[in-house]
N, C-alpha and C positions, 0 to 999 in steps of 0.2 A: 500706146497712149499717144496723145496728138496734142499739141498746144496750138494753139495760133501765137505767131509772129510776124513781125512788122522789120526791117532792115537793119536783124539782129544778127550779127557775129558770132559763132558758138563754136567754141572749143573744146568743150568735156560736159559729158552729162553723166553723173551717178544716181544710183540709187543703194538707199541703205549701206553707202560708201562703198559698195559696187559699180567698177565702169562699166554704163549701159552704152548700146550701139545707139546711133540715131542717126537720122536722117532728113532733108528738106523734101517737101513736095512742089507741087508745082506752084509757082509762086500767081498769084492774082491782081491783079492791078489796081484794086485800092483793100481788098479785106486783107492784101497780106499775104503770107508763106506756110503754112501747116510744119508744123518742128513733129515728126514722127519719132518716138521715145520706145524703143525695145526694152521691156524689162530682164535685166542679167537671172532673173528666177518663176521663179510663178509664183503668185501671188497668192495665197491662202484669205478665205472669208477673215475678216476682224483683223488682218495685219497690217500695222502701219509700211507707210513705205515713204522715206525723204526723199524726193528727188534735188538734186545742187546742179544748178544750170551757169558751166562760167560762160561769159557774154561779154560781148563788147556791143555798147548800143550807136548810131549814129546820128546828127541833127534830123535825119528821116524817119526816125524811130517816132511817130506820131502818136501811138497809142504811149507812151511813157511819160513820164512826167518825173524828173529828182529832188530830191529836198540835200544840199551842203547837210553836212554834220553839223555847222553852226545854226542852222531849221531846223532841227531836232529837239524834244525836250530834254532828251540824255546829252547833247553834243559830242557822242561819240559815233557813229556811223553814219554814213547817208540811209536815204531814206527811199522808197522808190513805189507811184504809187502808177498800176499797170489798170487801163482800165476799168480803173472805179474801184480796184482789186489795191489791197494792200499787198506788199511783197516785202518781209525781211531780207534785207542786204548785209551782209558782213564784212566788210571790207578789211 
């Protein structure tokens, strides 16, 4: 599995609370880094699979955008929107 990333930090990748292997490709100079994600199993038609990406992002992290926990309508979490892409964050 491949995501794109932008001048992201990454420390642990799971899936289905399995640590997955991962890796960076070669980074590009403005689209960014490919985040390469090995799945810990193989994958079956109709199976869910969670992946939890811990990260640290930087002021160059361009495609990111955060919302404070006080810009939330719950005011419990931040909020973090990737992309045009919503992302749950747990903090």
């Amino acid at each position: 599995q491949v995501l794109d990333t932008k001048d992201l930090q990454v420390f642990k990748v799971t899936v289905n609370g399995q640590d997955a292997k991962f890796a960076f490709g070669e980074k590009h100079s403005f689209k960014g880094t490919p985040l390469e994600i090995t799945l810990p199993f193989e994958l079956r038609r109709g199976q869910e699979a969670i992946v939890e990406i811990s990260f640290e992002s930087s002021p160059k992290s361009s495609a990111l955008q955060w919302f404070t926990p006080e810009q939330t309508s719950g005011k419990k979490h931040p909020f973090l929107f990737s992309q045009c892409q919503v992302e749950w964050i747990n903090c």
